[in-house]
RODO-2510 file (C-alpha; in nm, 4 decimals, decimal comma):
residues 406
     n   res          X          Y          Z
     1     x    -0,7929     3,0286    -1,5807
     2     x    -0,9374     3,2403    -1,3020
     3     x    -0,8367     2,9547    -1,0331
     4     x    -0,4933     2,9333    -1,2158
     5     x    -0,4242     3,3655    -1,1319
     6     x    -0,5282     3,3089    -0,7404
     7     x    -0,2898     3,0433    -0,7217
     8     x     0,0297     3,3388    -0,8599
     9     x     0,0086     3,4943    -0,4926
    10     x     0,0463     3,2037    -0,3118
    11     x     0,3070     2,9907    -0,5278
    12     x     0,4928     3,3756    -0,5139
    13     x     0,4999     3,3445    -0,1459
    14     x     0,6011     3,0173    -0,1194
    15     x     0,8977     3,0970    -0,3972
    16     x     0,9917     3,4004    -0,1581
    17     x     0,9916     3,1869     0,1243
    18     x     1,2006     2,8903    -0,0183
    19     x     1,4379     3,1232    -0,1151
    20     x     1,5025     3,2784     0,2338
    21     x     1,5179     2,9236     0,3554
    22     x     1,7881     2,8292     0,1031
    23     x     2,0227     3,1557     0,2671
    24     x     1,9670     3,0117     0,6192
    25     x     1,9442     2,6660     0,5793
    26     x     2,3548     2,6599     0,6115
    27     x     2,2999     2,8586     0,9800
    28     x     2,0337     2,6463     1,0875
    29     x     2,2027     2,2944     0,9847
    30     x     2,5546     2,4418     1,2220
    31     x     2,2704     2,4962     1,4874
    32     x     2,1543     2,1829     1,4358
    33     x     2,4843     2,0143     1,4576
    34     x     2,6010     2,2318     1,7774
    35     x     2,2649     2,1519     1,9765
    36     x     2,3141     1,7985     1,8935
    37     x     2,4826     1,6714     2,2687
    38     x     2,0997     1,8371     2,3965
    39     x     1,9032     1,7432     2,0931
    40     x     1,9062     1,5192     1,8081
    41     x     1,7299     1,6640     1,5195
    42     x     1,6459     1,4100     1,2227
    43     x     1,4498     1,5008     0,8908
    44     x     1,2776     1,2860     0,6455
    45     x     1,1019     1,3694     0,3345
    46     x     0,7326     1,2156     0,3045
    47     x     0,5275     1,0888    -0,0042
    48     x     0,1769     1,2901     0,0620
    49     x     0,0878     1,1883    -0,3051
    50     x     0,0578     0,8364    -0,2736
    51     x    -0,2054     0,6653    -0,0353
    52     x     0,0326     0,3914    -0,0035
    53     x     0,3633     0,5811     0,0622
    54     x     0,1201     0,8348     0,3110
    55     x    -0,0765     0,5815     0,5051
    56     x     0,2163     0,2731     0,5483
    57     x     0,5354     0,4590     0,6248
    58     x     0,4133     0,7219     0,8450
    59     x     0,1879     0,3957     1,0320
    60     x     0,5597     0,1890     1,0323
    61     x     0,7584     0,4664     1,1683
    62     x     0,4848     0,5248     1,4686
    63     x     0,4501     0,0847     1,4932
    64     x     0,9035     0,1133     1,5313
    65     x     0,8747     0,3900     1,7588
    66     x     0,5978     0,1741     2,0297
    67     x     0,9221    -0,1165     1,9470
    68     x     1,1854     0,0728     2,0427
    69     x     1,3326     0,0223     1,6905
    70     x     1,5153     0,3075     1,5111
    71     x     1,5028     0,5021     1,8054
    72     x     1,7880     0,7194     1,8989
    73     x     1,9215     0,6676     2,2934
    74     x     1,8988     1,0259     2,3444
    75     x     1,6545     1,3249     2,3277
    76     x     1,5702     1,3644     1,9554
    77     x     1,2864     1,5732     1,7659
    78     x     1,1919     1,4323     1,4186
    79     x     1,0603     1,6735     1,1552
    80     x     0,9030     1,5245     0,8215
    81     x     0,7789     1,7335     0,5519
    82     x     0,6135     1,6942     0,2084
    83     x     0,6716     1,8434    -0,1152
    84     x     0,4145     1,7121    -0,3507
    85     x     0,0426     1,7616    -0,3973
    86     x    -0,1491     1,5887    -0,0797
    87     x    -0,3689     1,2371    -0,2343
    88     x    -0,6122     1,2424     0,1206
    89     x    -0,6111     1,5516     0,3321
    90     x    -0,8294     1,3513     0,5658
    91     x    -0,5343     1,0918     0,6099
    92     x    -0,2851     1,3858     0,6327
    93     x    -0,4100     1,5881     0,9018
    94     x    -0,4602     1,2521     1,1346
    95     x    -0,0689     1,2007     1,0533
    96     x     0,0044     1,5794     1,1451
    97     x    -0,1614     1,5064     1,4914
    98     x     0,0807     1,1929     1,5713
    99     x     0,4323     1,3599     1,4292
   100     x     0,5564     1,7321     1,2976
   101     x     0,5065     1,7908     1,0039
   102     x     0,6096     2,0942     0,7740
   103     x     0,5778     2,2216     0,4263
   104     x     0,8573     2,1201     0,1305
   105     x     0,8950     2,5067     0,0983
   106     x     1,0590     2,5350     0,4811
   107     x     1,2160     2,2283     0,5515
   108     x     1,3645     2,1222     0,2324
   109     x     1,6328     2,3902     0,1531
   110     x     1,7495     2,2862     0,5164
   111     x     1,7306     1,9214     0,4520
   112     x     1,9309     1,8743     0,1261
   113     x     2,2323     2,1237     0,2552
   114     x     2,2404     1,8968     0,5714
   115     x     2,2804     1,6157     0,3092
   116     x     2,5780     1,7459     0,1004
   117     x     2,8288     1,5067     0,0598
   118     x     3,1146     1,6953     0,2362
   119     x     2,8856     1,7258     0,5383
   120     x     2,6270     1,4007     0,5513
   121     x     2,5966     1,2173     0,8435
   122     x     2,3109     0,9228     0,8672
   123     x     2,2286     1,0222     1,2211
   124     x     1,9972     1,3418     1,0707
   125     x     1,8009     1,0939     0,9092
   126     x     1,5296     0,9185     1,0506
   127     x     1,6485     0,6440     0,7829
   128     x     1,9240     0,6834     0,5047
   129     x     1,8146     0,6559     0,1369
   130     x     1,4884     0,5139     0,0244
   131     x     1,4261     0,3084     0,3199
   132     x     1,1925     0,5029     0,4902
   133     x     0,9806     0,4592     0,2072
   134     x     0,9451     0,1421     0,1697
   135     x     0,6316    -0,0119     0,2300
   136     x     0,7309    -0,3526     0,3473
   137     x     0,6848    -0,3886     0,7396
   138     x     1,0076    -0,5656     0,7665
   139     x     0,9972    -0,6154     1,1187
   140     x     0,6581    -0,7666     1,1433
   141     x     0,5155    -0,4971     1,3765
   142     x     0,1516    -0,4667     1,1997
   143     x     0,0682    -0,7670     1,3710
   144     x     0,1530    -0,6883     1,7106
   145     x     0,1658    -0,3099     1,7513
   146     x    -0,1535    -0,1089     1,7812
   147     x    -0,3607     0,0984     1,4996
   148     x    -0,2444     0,4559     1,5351
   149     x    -0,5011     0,5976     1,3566
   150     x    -0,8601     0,7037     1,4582
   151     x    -1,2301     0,8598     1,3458
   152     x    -1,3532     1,0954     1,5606
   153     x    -1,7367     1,0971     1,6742
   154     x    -1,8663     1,3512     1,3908
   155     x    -1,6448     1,0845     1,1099
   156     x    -1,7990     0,8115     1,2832
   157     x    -2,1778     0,9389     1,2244
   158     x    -2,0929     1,0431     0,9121
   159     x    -1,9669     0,6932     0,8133
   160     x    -2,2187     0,5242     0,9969
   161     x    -2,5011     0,7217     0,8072
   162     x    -2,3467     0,6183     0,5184
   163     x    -2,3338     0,2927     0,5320
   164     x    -2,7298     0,2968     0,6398
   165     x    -2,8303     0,4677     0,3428
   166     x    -2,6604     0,2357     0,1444
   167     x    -2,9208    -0,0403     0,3352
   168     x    -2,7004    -0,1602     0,5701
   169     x    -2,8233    -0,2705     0,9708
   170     x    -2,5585    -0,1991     1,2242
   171     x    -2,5028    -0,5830     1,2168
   172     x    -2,4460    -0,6268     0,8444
   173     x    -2,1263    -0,7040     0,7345
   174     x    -1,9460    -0,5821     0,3862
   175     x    -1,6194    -0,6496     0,1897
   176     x    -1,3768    -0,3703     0,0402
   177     x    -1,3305    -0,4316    -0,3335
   178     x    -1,0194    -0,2507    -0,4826
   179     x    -0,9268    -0,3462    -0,8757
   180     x    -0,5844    -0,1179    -1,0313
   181     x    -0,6885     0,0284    -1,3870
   182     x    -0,4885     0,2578    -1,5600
   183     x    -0,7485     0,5619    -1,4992
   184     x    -0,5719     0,6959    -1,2156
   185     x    -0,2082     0,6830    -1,2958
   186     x    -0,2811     0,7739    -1,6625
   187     x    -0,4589     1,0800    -1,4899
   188     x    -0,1226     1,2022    -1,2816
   189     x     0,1218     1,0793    -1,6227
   190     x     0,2506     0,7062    -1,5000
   191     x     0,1989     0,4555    -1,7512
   192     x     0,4385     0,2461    -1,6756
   193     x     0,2667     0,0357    -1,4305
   194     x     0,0191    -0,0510    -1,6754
   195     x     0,0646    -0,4597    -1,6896
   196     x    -0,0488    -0,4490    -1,3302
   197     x    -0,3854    -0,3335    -1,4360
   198     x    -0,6900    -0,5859    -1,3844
   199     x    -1,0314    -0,6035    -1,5218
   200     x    -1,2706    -0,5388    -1,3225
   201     x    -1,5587    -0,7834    -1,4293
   202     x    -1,2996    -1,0693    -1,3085
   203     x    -1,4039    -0,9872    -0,9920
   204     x    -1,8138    -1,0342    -1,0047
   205     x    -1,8181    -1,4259    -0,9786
   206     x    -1,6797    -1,3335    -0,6353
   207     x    -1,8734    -1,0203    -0,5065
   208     x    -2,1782    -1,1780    -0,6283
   209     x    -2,1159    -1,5263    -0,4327
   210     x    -2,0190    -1,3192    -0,1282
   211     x    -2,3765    -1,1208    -0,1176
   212     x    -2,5108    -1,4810    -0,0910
   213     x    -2,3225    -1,5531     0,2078
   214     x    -2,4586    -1,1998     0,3400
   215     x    -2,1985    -0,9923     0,2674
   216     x    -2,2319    -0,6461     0,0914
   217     x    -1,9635    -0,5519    -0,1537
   218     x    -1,7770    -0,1994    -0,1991
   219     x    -1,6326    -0,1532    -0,4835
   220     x    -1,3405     0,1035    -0,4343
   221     x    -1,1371     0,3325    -0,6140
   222     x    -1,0768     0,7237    -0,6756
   223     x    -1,0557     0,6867    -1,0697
   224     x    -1,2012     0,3985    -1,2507
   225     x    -1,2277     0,3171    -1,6458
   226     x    -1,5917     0,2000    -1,5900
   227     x    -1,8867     0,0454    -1,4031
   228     x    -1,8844    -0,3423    -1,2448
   229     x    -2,1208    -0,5056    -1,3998
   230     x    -2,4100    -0,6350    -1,1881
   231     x    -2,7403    -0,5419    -1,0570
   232     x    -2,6735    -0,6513    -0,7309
   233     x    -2,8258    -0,4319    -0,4725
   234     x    -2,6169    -0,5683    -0,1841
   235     x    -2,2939    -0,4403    -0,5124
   236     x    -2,2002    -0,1258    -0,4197
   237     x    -2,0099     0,0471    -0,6994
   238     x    -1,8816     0,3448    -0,4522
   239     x    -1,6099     0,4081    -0,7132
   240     x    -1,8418     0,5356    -0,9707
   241     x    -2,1505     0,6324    -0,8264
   242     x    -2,0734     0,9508    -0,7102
   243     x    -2,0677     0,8526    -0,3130
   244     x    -1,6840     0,8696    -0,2952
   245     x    -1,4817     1,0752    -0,0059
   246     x    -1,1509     1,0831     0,1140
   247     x    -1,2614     1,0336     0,4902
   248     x    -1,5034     0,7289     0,3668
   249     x    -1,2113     0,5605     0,1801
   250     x    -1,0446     0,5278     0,5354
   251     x    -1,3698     0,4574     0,7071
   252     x    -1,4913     0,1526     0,5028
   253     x    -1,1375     0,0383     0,5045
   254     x    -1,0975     0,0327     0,8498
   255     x    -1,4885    -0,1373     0,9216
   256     x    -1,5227    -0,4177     0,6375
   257     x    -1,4232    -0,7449     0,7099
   258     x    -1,1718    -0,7983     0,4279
   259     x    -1,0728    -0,6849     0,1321
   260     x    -0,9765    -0,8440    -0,2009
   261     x    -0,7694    -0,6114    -0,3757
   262     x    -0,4556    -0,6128    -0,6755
   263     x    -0,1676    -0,4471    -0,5135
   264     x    -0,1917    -0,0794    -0,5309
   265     x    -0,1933     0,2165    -0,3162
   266     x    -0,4991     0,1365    -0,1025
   267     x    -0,3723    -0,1579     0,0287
   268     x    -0,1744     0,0117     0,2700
   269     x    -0,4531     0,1845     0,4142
   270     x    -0,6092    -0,2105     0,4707
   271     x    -0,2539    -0,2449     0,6073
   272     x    -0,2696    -0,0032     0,8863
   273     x    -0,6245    -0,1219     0,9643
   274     x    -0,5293    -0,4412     1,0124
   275     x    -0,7907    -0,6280     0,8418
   276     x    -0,7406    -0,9427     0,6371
   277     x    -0,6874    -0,9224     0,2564
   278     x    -0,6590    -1,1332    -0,0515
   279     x    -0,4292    -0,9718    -0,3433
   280     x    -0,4958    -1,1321    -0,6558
   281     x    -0,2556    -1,0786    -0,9695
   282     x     0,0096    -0,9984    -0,7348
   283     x     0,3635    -0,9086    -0,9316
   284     x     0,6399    -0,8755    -0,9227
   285     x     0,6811    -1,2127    -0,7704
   286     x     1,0260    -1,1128    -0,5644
   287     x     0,8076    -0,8183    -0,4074
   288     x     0,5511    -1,0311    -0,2085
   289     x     0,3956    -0,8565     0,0862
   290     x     0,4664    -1,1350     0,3307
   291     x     0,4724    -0,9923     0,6398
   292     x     0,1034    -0,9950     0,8096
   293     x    -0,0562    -1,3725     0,8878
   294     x    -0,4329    -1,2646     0,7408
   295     x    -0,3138    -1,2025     0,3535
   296     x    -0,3407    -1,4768     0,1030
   297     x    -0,2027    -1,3978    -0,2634
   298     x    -0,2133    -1,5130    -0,5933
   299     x    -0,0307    -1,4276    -0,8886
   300     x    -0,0392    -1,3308    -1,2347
   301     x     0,0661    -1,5917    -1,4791
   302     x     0,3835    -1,5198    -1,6733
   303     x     0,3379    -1,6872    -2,0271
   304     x     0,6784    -1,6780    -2,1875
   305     x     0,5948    -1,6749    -2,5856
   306     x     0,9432    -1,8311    -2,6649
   307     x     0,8633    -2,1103    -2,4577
   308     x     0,4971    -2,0907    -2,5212
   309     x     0,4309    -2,1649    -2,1631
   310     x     0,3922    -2,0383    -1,8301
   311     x     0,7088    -1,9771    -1,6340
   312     x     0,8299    -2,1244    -1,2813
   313     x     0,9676    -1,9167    -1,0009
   314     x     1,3156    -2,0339    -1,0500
   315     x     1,2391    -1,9013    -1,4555
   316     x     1,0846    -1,5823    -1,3789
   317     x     1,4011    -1,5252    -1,1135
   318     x     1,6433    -1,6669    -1,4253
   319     x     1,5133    -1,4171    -1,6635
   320     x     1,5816    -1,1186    -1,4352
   321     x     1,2125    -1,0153    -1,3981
   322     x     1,1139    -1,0914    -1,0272
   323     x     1,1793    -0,7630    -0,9277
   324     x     1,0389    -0,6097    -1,2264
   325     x     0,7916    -0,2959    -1,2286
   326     x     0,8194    -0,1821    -1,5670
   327     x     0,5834    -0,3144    -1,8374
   328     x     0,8999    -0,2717    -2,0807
   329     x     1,0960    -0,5079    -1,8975
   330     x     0,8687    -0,7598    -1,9471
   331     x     0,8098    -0,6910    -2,3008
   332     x     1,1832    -0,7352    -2,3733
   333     x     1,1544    -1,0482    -2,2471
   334     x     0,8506    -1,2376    -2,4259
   335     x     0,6230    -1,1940    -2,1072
   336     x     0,3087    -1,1857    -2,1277
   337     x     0,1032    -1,1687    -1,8306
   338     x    -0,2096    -1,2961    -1,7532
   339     x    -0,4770    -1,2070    -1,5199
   340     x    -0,5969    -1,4584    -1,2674
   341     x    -0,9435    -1,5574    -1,3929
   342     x    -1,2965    -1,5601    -1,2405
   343     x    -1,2961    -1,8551    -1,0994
   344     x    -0,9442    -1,8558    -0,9444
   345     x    -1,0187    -1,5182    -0,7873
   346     x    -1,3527    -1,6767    -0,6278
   347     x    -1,1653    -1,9679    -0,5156
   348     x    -0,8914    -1,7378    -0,3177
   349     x    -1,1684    -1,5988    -0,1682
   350     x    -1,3529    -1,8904    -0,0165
   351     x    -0,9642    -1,9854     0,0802
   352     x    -0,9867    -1,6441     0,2828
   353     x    -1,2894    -1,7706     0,4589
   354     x    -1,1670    -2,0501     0,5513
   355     x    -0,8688    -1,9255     0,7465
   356     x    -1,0574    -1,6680     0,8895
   357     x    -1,3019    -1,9093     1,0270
   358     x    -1,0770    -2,1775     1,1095
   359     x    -0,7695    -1,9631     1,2019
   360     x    -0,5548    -2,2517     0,9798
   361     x    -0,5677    -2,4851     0,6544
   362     x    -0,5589    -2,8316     0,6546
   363     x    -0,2666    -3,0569     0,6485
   364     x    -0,2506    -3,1106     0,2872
   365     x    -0,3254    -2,7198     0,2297
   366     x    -0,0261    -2,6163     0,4201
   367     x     0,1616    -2,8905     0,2804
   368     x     0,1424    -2,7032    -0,0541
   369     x     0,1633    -2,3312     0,1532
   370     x     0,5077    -2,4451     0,2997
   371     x     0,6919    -2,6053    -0,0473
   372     x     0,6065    -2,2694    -0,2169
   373     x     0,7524    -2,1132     0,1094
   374     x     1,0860    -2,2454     0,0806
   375     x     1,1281    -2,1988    -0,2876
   376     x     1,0374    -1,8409    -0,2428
   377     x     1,2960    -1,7661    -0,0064
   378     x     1,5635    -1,9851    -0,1294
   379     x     1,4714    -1,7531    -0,4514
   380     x     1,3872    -1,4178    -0,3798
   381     x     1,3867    -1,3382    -0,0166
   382     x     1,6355    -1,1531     0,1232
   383     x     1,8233    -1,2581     0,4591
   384     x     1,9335    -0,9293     0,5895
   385     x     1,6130    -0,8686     0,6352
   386     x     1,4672    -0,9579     0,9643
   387     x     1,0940    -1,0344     0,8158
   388     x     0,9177    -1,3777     0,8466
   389     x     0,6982    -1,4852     0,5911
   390     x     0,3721    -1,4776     0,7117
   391     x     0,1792    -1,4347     0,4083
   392     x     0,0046    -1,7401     0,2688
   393     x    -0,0202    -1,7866    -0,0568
   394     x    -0,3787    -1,9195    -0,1526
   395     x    -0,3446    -2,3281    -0,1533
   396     x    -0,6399    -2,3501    -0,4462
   397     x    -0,4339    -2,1252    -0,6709
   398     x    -0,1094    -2,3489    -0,5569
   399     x    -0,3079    -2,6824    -0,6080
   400     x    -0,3849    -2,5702    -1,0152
   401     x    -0,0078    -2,4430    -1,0819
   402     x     0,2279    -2,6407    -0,8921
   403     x     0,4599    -2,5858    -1,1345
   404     x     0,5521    -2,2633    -0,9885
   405     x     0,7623    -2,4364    -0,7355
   406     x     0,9620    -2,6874    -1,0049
***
């Protein structure tokens, strides 16, 4: 209650200031529009409260900027600003360094009156619509444009005396484990991602096979419904064992060697690091992340009970559900979807290994890789779109449903 009444001044403030912002905001967009010949000012809105959203498009606009892509031939000043509560202020305050950014409270009034219909013009937008944020790197830039964010010396110490007191040497090396429950989105109201959730103790076949090879194991997460189980020393469950920090979610992401994740927010922050990654029970299916060579993905199974089987691409694209986010539109359909088991997890993972060592499959591997290639984009990809597909889709997982590609 107490921290509730010494928020009143400050929300009061930022009411009064909104509110003065709305009775400019038509002066400063005809400045705007006047100084235009001089200067070209574009604003975009930015998700701060959603690690993926926050670390991915802010990384993608900076990776199109090195590019020359989206990049206006004249002088031009590009404002974000945020509206929402802030998911890493760690993250945040590294972006503020690299572009301008302002509170909702200033820049929004300003923003939607420069949008009114009678008035809107594309060119005030550093992109038009949603697009800016999207998370797919649809020009491939990841791979070839340079990490734009950095530790400093004192996060560097701090991360490195971390990872000593968990018993790791300098030279030891350690994977990033990241499993979606419904903990966290129950915990801001979103429910409806739900099917995407995973079990967590899927995943210990794998981490514990790994800590033979040498490996240590993080296991990730901000929320979590419970513990992994294993008594694993070399199993670290960060994500429960009171350890966790926002700067040490971005510094073990950007130091382990891989990750193996299940398509959620922290993936992007893997993303902008760089490193390779395995995401298992990827879905929707239309939605793959193909766009960085070191990823390897496998999928969910979609059992149809009508057919009391599990469905091919071309049926999962029939039904209308390869784009689909919502649990309900599933339901409505007879889906039911299945998580990949232990051993098919495990079995992506030595895949991983093998690329990463070899920097290729074999013959016969890719042989499978490129036949689920071309169904995919004969059925989902889209050919505006510039993107290659990059991503390879684990040849064990392909080997045991082939069927996919009938």
């Amino acid at each position: 209650m107490k921290n509730k009444l010494k928020k009143i001044p400050t929300k009061i403030f930022k009411l009064i200031i909104f509110l003065i912002f709305i009775i400019l905001s038509p002066f400063i967009v005809f400045i705007i529009r006047v100084a235009t010949p001089f200067l070209l000012i574009r604003l975009q809105h930015v998700r701060v409260n959603r690690i993926g959203h926050l670390s991915t498009n802010i990384e993608l606009y900076l990776c199109e900027k090195d590019n020359n892509i989206n990049v206006p031939s004249q002088k031009y000043l590009d404002i974000f600003f945020y509206d929402r509560k802030i998911c890493n202020y760690i993250l945040f305050n590294k972006w503020k360094k690299k572009v301008f950014v302002f509170p909702g409270y200033i820049i929004k009034p300003i923003y939607y009156f420069n949008n009114l219909n009678f008035i809107k013009n594309n060119k005030y937008l550093i992109k038009p619509g949603e697009q800016f944020h999207d998370t797919h790197d649809i020009h491939n830039l990841l791979d070839i444009s340079k990490i734009h964010l950095t530790f400093t010396k004192n996060e560097i110490n701090i991360g490195e005396n971390f990872l000593k007191n968990c018993g790791l040497d300098q030279n030891d090396k350690f994977i990033c484990l990241i499993v979606r429950d419904n903990a966290y989105l129950n915990s801001i109201g979103s429910q409806y991602h739900s099917h995407r959730d995973c079990d967590i103790n899927n995943f210990v076949l794998a981490a514990e096979n790994l800590t033979k090879l040498g490996y240590y194991v993080f296991r990730m997460g901000a929320i979590v419904n419970k513990k992994i189980k294993s008594k694993n020393s070399r199993i670290i469950d960060y994500a429960t064992n009171g350890m966790r920090t926002e700067l040490l979610d971005l510094y073990l992401s950007s130091k382990c060697e891989f990750c193996i994740s299940t398509s959620l927010g922290l993936d992007s922050v893997i993303d902008i690091f760089r490193k390779p990654m395995i995401i298992t029970n990827f879905l929707p299916f239309g939605d793959l992340r193909h766009e960085r060579n070191n990823v390897i993905t496998i999928f969910k199974h979609h059992f149809s009970e009508d057919k009391n089987k599990n469905l091919t691409m071309k049926e999962i694209n029939d039904l209308g559900i390869g784009y689909s986010y919502k649990k309900n539109d599933f339901d409505k359909k007879g889906i039911k979807l299945i998580e990949n088991n232990e051993k098919e997890i495990y079995d992506a993972t030595l895949d991983l290994l093998y690329l990463l060592k070899n920097k290729n499959f074999d013959q016969k591997s890719l042989n499978f890789v490129n036949k689920f290639n071309s169904k995919f984009y004969e059925l989902f990809y889209d050919k505006k779109m510039n993107t290659k597909i990059k991503t390879t889709i684990a040849p064990s997982f392909l080997k045991n449903n082939f069927f996919l590609i009938d």
